[in-house]
C-alpha positions in Angstrom: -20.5 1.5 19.0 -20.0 -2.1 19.4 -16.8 -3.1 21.8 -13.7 -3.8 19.9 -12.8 -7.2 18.8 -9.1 -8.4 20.3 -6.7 -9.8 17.7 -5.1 -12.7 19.0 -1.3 -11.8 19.5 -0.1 -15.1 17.7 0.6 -15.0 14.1 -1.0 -18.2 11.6 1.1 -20.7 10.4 -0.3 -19.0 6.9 0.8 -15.2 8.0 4.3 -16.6 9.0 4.8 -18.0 5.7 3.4 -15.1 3.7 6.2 -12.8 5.6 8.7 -15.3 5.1 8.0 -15.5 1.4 8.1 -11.7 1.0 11.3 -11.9 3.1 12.6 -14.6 0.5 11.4 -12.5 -2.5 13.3 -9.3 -0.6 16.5 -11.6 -0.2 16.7 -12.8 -3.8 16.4 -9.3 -5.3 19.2 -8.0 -2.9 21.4 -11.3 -4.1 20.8 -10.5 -7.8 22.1 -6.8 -6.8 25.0 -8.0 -5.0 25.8 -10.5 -7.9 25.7 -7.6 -10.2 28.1 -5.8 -8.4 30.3 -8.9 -7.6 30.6 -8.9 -11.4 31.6 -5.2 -12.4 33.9 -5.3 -9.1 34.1 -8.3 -6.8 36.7 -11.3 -6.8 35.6 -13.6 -9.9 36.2 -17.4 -8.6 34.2 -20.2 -9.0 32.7 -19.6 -5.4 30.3 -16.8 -6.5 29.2 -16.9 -10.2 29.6 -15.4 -13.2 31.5 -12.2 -14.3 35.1 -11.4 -15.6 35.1 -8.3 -13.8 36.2 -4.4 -14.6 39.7 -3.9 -13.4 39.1 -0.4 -13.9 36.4 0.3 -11.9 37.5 -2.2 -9.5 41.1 -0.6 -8.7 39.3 2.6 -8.8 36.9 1.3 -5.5 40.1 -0.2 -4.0 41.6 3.5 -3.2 38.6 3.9 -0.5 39.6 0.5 0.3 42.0 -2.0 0.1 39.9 -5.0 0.4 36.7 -3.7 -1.4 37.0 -6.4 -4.1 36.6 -9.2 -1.2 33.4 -7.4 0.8 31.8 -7.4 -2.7 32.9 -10.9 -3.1 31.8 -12.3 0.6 28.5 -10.0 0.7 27.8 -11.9 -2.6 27.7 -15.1 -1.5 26.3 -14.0 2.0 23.4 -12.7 0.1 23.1 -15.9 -2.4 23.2 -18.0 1.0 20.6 -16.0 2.4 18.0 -15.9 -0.5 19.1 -20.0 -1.0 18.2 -20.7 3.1 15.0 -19.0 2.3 14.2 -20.3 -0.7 14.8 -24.3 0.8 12.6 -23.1 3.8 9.5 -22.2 1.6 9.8 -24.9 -0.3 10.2 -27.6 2.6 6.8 -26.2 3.5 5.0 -26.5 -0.1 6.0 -23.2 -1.6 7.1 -23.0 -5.1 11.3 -22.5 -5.3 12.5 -19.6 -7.1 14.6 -18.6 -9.6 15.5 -14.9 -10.0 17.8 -13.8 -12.7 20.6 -15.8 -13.4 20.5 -17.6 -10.2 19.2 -20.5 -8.9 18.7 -20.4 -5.0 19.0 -24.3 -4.2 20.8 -25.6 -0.9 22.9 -27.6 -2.6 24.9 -24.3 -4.4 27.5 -24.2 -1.8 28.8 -26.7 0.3 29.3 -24.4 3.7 25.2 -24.4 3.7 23.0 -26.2 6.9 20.8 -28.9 5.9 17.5 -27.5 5.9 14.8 -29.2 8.4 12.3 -31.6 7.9 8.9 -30.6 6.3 7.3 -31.9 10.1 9.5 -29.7 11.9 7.9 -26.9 13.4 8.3 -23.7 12.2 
């Protein structure tokens, strides 16, 4: 049997992106779930879209806790920023930006976001 080959320990430029575009693909399904939510339950403000909300169903979560109505809300737009970092990455490298569902994950959707690097920076 011929002696085993060693894999070099240090990722491609071309694996790193291919996990950070599953990871982007990951983040924007969780944010369309979370937006979902945010919409049947969450605080409806012009900080997170869309919705008018279920004031049944979100008084009925509030009894296992008080604030339920602003985790949905902040893990909402924690998710949106996440997929939106992601997505401004990728495509500060070349990828193509995506648009899942009703959302479009651009940098500029919320003010609080980092300007995203330089297409020479490293990665």
């Amino acid at each position: 049997m011929p002696p085993r080959r060693e894999r070099s320990k240090t990722l491609s430029r071309r694996e790193i992106l291919t996990f950070f575009d599953f990871w982007r693909q990951q983040n924007s399904s969780k944010a369309d779930l979370w937006q979902q939510y945010n919409e049947l339950a969450g605080i409806q403000d012009g900080e997170v879209p869309g919705g008018t909300g279920n004031p049944a169903y979100t008084n009925a979560i509030k009894v296992l806790d008080g604030d339920m109505d602003q985790y949905i809300h902040d893990n909402t737009d924690d998710e949106i920023t996440h997929a939106a970092f992601l997505n401004a990455y990728l495509t500060s490298k070349g990828a193509e930006p995506v648009n899942s569902g009703s959302v479009s994950y651009s940098a500029e959707q919320s003010s609080n976001r980092r300007p995203a690097k330089s297409a020479d920076s490293p990665i």
